[in-house]
SEBA-482194 format. One record per residue: residue number from 0; z, y, x of N, C-alpha, C in turn; residue in one letter. Coordinates in steps of 0.001 Angstrom, whole numbers, plus 500000, padded with zeros to 6 digits. Each point is the difference from the previous one (the first is absolute). Layout:
BEGIN
(node NUM (Z Y X) (Z Y X) (Z Y X) "A")
...
! end
This chain:
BEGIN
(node 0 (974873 834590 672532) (498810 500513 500671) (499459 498924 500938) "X")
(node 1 (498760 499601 499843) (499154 499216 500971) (500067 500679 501791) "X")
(node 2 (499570 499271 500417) (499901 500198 501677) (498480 500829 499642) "X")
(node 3 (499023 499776 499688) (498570 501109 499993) (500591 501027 499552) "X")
(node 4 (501221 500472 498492) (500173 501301 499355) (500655 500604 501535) "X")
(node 5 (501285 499215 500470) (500826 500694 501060) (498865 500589 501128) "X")
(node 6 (498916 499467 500285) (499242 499813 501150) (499026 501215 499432) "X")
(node 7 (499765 500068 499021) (499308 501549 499355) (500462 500638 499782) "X")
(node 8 (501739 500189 499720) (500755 501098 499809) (500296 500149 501347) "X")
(node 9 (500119 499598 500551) (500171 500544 501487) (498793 500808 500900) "X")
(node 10 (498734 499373 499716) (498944 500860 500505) (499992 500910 499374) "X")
(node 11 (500140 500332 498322) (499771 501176 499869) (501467 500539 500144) "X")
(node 12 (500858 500220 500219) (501005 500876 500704) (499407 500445 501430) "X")
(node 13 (500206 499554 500748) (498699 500125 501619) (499228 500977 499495) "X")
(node 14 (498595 499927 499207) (499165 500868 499386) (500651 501547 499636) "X")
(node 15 (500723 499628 499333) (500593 501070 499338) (500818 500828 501261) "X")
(node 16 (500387 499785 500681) (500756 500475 501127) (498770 500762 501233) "X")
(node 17 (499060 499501 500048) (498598 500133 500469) (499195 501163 499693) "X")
(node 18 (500124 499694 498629) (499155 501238 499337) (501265 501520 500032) "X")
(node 19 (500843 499298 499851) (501496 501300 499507) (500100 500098 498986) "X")
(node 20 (500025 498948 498981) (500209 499885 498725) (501429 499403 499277) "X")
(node 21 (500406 501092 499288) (501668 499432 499781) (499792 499900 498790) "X")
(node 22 (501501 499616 499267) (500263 500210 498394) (499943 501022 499709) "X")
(node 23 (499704 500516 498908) (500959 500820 499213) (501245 500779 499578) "X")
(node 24 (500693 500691 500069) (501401 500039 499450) (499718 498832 498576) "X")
(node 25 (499536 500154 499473) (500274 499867 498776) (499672 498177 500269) "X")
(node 26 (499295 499689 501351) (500087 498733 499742) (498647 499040 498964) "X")
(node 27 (499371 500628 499669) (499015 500161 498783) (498698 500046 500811) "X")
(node 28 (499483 500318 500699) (498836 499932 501035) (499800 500329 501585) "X")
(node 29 (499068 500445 500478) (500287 500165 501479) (499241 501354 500404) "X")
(node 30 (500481 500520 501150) (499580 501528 500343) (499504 499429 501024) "X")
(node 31 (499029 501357 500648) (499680 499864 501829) (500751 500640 500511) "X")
(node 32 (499686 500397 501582) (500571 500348 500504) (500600 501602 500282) "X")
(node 33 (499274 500547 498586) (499863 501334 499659) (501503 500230 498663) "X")
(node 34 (499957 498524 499551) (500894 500297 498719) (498949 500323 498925) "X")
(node 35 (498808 499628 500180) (498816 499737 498692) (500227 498515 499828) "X")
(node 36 (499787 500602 498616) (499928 498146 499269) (498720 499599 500248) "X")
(node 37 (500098 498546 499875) (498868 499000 500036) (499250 499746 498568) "X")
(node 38 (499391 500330 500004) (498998 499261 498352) (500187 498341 500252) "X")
(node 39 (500201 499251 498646) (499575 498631 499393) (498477 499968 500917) "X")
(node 40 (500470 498124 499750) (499022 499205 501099) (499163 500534 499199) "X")
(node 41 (499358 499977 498539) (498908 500154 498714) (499294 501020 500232) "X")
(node 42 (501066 501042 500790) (498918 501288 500255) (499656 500517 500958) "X")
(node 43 (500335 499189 501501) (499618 499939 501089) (498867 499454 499791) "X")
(node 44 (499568 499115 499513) (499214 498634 499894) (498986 501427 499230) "X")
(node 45 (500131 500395 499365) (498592 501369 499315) (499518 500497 500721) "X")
(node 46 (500967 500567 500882) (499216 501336 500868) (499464 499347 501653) "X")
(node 47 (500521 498719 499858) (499638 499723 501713) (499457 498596 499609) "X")
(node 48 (499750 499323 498846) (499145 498897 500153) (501277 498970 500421) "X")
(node 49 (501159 499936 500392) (501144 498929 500229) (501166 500881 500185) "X")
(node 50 (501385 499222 499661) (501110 500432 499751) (500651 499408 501593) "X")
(node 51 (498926 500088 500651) (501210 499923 501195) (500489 501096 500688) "X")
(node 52 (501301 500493 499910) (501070 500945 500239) (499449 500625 501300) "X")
(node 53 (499637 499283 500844) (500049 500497 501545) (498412 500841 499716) "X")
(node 54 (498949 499545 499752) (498619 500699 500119) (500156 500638 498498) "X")
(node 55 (501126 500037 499002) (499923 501199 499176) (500630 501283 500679) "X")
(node 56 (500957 499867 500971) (500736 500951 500394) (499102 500620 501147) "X")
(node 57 (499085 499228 501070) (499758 500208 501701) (498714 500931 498964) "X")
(node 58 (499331 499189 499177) (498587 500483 499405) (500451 501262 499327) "X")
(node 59 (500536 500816 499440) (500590 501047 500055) (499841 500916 500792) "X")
(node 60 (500572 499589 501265) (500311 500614 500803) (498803 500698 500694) "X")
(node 61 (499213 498902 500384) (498448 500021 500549) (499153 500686 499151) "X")
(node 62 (500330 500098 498526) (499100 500874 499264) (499985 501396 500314) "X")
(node 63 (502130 500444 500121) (500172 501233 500711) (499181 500451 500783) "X")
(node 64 (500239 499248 501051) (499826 500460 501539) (498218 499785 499641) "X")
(node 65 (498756 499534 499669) (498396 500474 499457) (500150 501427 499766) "X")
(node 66 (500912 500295 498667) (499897 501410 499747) (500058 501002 501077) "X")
(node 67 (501323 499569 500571) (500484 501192 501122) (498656 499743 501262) "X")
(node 68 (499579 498994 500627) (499047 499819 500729) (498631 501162 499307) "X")
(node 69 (499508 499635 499291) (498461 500704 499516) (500809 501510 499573) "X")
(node 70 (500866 500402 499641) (500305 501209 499809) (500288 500678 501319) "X")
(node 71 (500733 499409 501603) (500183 500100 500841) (498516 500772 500570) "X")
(node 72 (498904 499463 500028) (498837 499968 500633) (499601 501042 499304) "X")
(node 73 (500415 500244 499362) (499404 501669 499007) (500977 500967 500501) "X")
(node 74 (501240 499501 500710) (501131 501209 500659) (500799 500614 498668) "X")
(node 75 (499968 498619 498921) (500621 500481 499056) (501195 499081 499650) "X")
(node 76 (501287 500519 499531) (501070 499434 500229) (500264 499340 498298) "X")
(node 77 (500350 499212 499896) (500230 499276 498727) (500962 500738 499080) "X")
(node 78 (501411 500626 500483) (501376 500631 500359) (499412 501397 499227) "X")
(node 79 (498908 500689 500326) (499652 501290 499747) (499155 500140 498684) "X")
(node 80 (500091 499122 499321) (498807 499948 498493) (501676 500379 498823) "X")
(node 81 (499279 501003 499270) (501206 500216 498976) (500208 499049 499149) "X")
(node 82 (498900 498943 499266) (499877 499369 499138) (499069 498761 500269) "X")
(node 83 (500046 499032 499704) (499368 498342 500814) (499751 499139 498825) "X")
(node 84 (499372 499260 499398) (499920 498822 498893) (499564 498943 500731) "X")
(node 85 (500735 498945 499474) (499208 498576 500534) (499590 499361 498765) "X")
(node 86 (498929 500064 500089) (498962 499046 499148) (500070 499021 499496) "X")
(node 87 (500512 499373 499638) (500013 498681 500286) (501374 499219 500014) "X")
(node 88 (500702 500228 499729) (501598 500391 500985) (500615 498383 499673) "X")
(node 89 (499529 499281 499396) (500928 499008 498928) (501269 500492 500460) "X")
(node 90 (500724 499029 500658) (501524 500277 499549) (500357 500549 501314) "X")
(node 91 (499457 501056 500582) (500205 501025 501120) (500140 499108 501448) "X")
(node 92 (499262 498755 500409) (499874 499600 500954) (499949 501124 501158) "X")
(node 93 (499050 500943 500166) (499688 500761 500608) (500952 501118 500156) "X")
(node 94 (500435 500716 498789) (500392 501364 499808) (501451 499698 500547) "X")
(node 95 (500754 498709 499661) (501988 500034 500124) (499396 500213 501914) "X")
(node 96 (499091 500153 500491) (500083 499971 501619) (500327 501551 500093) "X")
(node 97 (499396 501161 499028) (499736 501179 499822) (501780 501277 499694) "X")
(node 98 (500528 498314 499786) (501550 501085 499120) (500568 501302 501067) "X")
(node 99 (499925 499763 501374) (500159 501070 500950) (499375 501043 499800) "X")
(node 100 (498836 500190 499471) (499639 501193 499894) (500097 500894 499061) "X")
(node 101 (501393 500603 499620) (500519 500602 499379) (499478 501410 499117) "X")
(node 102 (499152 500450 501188) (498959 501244 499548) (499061 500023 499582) "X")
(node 103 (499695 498721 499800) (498607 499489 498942) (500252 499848 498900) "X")
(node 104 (498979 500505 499061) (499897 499341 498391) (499679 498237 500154) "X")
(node 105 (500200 499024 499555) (499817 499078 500522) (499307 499832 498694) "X")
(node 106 (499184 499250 499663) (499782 498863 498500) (499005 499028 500173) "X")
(node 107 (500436 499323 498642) (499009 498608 500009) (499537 499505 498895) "X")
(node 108 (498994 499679 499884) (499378 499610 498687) (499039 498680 499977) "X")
(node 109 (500436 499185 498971) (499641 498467 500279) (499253 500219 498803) "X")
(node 110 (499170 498257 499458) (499459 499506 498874) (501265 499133 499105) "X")
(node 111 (500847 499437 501077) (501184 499124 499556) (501044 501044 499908) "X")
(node 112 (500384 499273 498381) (501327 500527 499424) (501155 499804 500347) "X")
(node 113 (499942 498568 500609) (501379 499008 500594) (499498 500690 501453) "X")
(node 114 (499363 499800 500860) (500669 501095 501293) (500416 501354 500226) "X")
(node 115 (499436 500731 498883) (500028 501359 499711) (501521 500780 499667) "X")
(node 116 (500706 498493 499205) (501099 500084 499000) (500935 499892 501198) "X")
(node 117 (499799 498716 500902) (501113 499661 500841) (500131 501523 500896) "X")
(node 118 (498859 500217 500770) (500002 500820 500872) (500748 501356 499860) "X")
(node 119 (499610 500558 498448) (500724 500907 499504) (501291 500220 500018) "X")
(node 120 (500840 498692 499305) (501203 499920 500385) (500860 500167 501022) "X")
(node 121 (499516 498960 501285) (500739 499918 501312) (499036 500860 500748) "X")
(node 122 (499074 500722 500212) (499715 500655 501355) (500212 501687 498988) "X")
(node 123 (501019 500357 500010) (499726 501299 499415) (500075 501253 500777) "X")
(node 124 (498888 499847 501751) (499703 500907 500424) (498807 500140 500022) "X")
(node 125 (499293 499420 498570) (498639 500696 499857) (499738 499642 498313) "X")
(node 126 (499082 500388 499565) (500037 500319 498392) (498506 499010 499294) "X")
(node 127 (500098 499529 499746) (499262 498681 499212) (499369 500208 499094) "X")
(node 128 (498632 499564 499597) (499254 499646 498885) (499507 499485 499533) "X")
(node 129 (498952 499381 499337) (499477 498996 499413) (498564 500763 499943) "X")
(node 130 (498606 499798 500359) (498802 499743 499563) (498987 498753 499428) "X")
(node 131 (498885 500573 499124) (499811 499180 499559) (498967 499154 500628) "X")
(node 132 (499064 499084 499570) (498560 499666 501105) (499250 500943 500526) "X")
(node 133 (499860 500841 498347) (499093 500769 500492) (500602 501455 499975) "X")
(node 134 (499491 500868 501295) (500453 501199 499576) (499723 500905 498714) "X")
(node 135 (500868 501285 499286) (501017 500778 501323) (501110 499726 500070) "X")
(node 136 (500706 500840 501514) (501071 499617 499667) (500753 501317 499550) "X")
(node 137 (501354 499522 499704) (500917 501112 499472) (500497 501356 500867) "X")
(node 138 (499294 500084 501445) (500151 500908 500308) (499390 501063 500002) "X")
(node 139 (500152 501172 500589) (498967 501202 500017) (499361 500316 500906) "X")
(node 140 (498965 500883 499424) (498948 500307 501792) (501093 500404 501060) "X")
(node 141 (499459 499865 501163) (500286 500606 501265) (501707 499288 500047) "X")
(node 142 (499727 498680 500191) (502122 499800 500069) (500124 499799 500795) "X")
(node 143 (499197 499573 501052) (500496 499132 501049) (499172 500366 501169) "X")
(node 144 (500815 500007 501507) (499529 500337 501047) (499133 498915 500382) "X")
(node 145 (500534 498739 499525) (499626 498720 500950) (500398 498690 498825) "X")
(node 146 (498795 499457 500131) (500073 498746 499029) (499287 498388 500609) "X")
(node 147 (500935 499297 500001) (499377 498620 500635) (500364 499091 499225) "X")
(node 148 (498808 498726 499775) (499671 498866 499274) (499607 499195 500993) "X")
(node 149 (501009 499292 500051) (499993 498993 501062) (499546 498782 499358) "X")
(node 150 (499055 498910 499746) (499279 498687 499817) (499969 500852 498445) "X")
(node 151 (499885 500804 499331) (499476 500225 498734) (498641 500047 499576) "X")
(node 152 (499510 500451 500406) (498194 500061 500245) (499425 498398 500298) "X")
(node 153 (500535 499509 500847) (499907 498640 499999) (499574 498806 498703) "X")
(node 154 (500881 500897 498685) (500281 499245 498777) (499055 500707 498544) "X")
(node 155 (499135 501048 500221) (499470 500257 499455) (498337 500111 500030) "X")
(node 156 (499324 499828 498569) (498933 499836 499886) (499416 501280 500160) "X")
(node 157 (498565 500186 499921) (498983 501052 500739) (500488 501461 499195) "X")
(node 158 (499491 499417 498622) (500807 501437 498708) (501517 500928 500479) "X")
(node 159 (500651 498932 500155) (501205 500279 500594) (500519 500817 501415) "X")
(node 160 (498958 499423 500586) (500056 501007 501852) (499376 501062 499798) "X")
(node 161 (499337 500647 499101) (499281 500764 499963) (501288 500996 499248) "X")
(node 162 (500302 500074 498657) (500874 500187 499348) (501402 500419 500823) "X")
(node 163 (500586 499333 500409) (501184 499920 500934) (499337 500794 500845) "X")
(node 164 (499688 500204 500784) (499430 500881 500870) (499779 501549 500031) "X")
(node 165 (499339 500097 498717) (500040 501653 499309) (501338 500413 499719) "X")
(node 166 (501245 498558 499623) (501054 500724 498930) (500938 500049 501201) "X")
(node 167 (499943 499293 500773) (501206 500215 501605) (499036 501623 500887) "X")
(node 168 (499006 500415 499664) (499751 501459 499989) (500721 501031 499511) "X")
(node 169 (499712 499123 498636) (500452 501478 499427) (501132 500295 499886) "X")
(node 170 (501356 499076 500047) (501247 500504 500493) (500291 499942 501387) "X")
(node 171 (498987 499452 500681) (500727 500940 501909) (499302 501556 499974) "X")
(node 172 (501217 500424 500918) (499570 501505 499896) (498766 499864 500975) "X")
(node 173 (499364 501116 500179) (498973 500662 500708) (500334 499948 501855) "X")
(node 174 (498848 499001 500483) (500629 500105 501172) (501236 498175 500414) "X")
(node 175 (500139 499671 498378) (500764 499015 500444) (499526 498833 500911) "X")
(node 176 (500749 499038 499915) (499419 498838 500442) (500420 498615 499512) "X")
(node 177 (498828 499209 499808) (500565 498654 499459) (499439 498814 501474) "X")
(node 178 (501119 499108 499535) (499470 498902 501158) (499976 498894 498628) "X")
(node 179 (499143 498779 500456) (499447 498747 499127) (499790 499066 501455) "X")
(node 180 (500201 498966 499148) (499802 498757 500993) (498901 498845 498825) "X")
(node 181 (499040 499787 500942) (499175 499118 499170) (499348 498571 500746) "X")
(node 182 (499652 499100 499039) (498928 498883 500715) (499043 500301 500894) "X")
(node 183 (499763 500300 501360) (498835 500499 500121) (498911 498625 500760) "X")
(node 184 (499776 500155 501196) (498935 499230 500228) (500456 498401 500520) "X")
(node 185 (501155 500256 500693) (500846 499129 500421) (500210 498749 498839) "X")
(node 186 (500396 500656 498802) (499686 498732 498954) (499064 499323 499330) "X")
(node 187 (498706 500772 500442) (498305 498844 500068) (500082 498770 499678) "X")
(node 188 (501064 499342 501033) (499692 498546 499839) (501147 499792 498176) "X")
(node 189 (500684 500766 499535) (500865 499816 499067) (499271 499879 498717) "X")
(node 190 (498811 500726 499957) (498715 499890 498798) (499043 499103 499641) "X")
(node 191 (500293 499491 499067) (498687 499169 499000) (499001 499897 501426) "X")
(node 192 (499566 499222 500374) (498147 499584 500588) (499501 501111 498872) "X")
(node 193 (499828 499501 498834) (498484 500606 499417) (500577 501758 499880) "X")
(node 194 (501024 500066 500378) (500239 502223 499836) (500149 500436 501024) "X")
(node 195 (499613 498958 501163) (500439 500931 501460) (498662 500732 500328) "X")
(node 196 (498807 499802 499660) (498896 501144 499650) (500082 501246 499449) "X")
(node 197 (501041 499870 499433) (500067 501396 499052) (501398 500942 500797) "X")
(node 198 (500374 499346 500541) (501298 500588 501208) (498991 500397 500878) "X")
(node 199 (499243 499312 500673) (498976 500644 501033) (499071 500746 499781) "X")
(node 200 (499791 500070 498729) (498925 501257 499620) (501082 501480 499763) "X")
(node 201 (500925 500057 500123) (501298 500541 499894) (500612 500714 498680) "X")
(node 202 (500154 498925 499261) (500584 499391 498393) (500879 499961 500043) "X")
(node 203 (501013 500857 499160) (501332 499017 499835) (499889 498823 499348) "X")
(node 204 (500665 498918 500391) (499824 498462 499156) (501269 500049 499408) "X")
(node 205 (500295 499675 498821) (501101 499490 499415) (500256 498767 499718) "X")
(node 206 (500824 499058 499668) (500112 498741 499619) (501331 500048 498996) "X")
(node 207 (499654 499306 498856) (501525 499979 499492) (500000 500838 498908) "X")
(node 208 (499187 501125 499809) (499940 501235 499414) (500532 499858 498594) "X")
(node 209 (500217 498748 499157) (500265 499810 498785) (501364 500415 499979) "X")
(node 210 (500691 499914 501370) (501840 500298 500527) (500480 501294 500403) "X")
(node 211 (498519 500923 500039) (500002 501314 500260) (501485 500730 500225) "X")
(node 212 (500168 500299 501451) (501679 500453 499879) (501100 499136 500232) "X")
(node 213 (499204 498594 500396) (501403 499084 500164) (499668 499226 501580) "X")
(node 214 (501123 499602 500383) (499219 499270 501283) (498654 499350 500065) "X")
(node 215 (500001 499131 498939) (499051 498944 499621) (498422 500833 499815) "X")
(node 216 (500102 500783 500562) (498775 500769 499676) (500328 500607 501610) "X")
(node 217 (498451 499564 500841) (499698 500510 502075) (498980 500903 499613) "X")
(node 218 (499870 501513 500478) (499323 500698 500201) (499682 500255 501771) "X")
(node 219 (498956 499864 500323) (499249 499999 500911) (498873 501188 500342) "X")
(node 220 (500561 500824 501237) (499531 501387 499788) (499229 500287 501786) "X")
(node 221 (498353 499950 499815) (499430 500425 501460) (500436 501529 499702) "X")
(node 222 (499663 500135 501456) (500488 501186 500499) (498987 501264 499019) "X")
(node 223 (498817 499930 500327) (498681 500854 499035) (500803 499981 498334) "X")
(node 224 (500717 499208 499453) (500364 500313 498227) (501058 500653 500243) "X")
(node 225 (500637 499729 501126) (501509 501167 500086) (499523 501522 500088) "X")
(node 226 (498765 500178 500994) (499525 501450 500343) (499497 500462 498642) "X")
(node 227 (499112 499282 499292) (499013 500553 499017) (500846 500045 498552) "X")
(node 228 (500587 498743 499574) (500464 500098 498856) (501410 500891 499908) "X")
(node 229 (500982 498910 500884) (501644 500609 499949) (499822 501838 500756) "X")
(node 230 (499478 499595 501486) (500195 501590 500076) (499269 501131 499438) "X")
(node 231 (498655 500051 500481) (499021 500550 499890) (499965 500873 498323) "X")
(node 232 (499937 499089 499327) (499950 500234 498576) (501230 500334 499488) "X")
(node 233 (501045 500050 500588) (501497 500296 499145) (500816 501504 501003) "X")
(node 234 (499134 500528 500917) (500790 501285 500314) (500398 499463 501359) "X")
(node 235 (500081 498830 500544) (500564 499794 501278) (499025 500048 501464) "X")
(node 236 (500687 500492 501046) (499640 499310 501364) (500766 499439 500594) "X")
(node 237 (499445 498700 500386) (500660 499008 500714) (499901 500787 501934) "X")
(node 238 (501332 499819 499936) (500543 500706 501518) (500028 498534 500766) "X")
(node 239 (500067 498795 499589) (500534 498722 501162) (499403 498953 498775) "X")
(node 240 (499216 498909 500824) (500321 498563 499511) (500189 498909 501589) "X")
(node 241 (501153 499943 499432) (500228 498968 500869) (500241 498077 499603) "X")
(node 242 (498966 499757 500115) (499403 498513 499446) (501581 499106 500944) "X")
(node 243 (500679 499225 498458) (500869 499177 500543) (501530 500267 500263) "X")
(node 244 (499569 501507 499749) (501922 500885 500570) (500615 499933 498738) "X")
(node 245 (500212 499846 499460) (500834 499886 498908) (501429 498737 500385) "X")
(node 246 (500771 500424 500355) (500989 499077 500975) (501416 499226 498346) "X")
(node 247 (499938 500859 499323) (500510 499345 498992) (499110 499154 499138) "X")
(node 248 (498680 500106 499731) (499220 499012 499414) (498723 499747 501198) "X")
(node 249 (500432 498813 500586) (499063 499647 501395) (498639 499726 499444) "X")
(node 250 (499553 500665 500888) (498327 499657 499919) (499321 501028 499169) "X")
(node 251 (500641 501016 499065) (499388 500549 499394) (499531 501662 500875) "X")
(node 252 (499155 500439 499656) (499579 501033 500892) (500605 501172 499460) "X")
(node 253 (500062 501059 500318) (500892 501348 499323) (498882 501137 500615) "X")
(node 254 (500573 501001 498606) (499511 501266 499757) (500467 501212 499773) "X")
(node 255 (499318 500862 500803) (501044 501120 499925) (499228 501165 499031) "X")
(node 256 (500321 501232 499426) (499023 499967 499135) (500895 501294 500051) "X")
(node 257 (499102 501256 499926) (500497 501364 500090) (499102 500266 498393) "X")
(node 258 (500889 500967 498997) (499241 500493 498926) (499476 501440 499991) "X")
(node 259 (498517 500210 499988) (499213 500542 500185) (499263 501207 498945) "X")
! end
C-alpha cells in the first residue's frame, strides 16, 4: 500500500466514524447508524447527482425534516398518515430516514430498475415498485394519505407535469396531500438567455427534453405554471410555497398541495 492509499484509508475510516457508519456482519458492505445498509457509490450518484456518502446520507435527512416542516405548519404530523409513497424514491435516499415509523404504510416507486431492485431487498420496511415514464401507475384510487416527489418534476417535460399530476390524484385519497419541490425563480440565471422570456411570461422551460425523465433533462417552473397547470387543473390547492426550502435539494422551492 502507497502512503496516499494509507492516507485515504485512514480519512475514510475518520468519515465513517463521523457519519456512524460501520461494517456489516457479513463484512460485504456498510450500514448507518440505524443498521440500514448503504447503496453502491453507482446509485447514490442517481438519486443525488454524486456518490459522496456524507451529502447522500445528511441530504436524506434534510429531505425528512422539509416534509415534517411544511406538514408541521398545517398542524399535521407525518407519524399520523396510514399510508405515504415517495415518488421518486431511487434507492430510498429519503424513505431508509422513515424506517421508525412503524404505523405507516410506507412505499416507493422509481423509473430505475437497479434502485428499485436494491432498495427492495435491503430496506424491507417499506414495499417497492417500478413505474414507467409515463403514467399509470400500478396502484389504486384513493391509496395514499400523503405523497412527495422530491426534484422529480424538475426532470420532466410539459406533457408529462400535466399527466403526473392528474395520476398522483387519482391515487391520493380525498383530502390528501402531496408535497413537490421544483426549479423555481431562484434558477433564472440557470436558463438558456434566449428561454428566460418564456420563464417570465410564466412558462415552464425545459431543456434537455430529448432525456425526458433523466437528470440530463432541467425543468424550470414560475410560480403562475405551478398554480394554473400542476394545481389548478389537476384537483389541487396549494396550502404553502415556500421559494428555496427544499433543504434536501437546495435552492429548489417546495409545495404543499392539498387534493381537492
Amino acid at each position: 500500500m502507497t502512503i496516499e492509499e494509507s492516507q485515504a484509508q485512514g480519512l475514510w475510516s475518520r468519515l465513517r466514524v463521523l457519519l456512524g457508519v460501520r461494517d456489516s456482519r457479513q463484512g460485504l458492505s456498510e450500514v448507518d447508524e440505524l443498521g440500514i445498509r448503504i447503496p453502491p457509490a453507482r446509485l447514490r450518484y442517481d438519486v443525488a447527482g454524486t456518490n459522496d456518502l456524507e451529502w447522500f446520507l445528511e441530504g436524506g435527512r434534510l429531505g425528512l425534516e422539509t416534509l415534517v416542516s411544511a406538514l408541521e405548519k398545517e398542524k399535521v404530523e407525518l407519524a399520523s398518515f396510514d399510508s405515504v409513497l415517495d415518488f421518486g424514491c431511487g434507492c430510498g435516499r429519503v424513505l431508509r430516514h422513515l424506517s421508525g415509523f412503524t404505523e405507516t404504510q410506507l412505499h416507493g416507486s422509481d423509473i430505475s430498475r437497479k434502485g428499485i431492485s436494491w432498495a427492495d431487498h435491503f430496506l424491507n420496511f417499506a414495499v417497492f415498485g417500478t413505474n414507467k415514464l409515463n403514467p399509470p401507475t400500478r396502484y389504486r384510487p384513493d391509496s395514499f394519505d400523503f405523497i412527495y416527489a422530491l426534484s422529480v418534476f424538475t426532470h420532466l417535460s410539459h406533457c408529462l407535469q400535466k399527466s403526473w399530476m392528474k395520476e398522483l390524484h387519482r391515487i391520493l385519497k380525498p383530502n390528501g396531500y402531496l408535497l413537490i419541490t421544483v426549479h423555481g425563480t431562484h434558477y433564472r440565471d440557470k436558463i438558456p438567455d434566449e428561454l428566460k422570456g418564456e420563464f417570465d411570461k410564466g412558462k415552464l422551460v425545459v431543456t434537455g427534453v430529448r432525456q425526458n425523465g433523466s437528470n440530463h433533462c432541467a425543468a424550470f417552473h414560475p410560480e403562475h405554471y405551478v398554480q394554473q397547470y400542476m394545481a389548478n387543473e389537476s384537483g389541487f390547492e396549494i396550502l404553502q410555497h415556500v421559494p428555496r426550502g427544499a433543504l434536501g435539494n437546495p435552492e429548489q422551492d417546495v409545495y404543499l398541495m392539498q387534493s381537492i
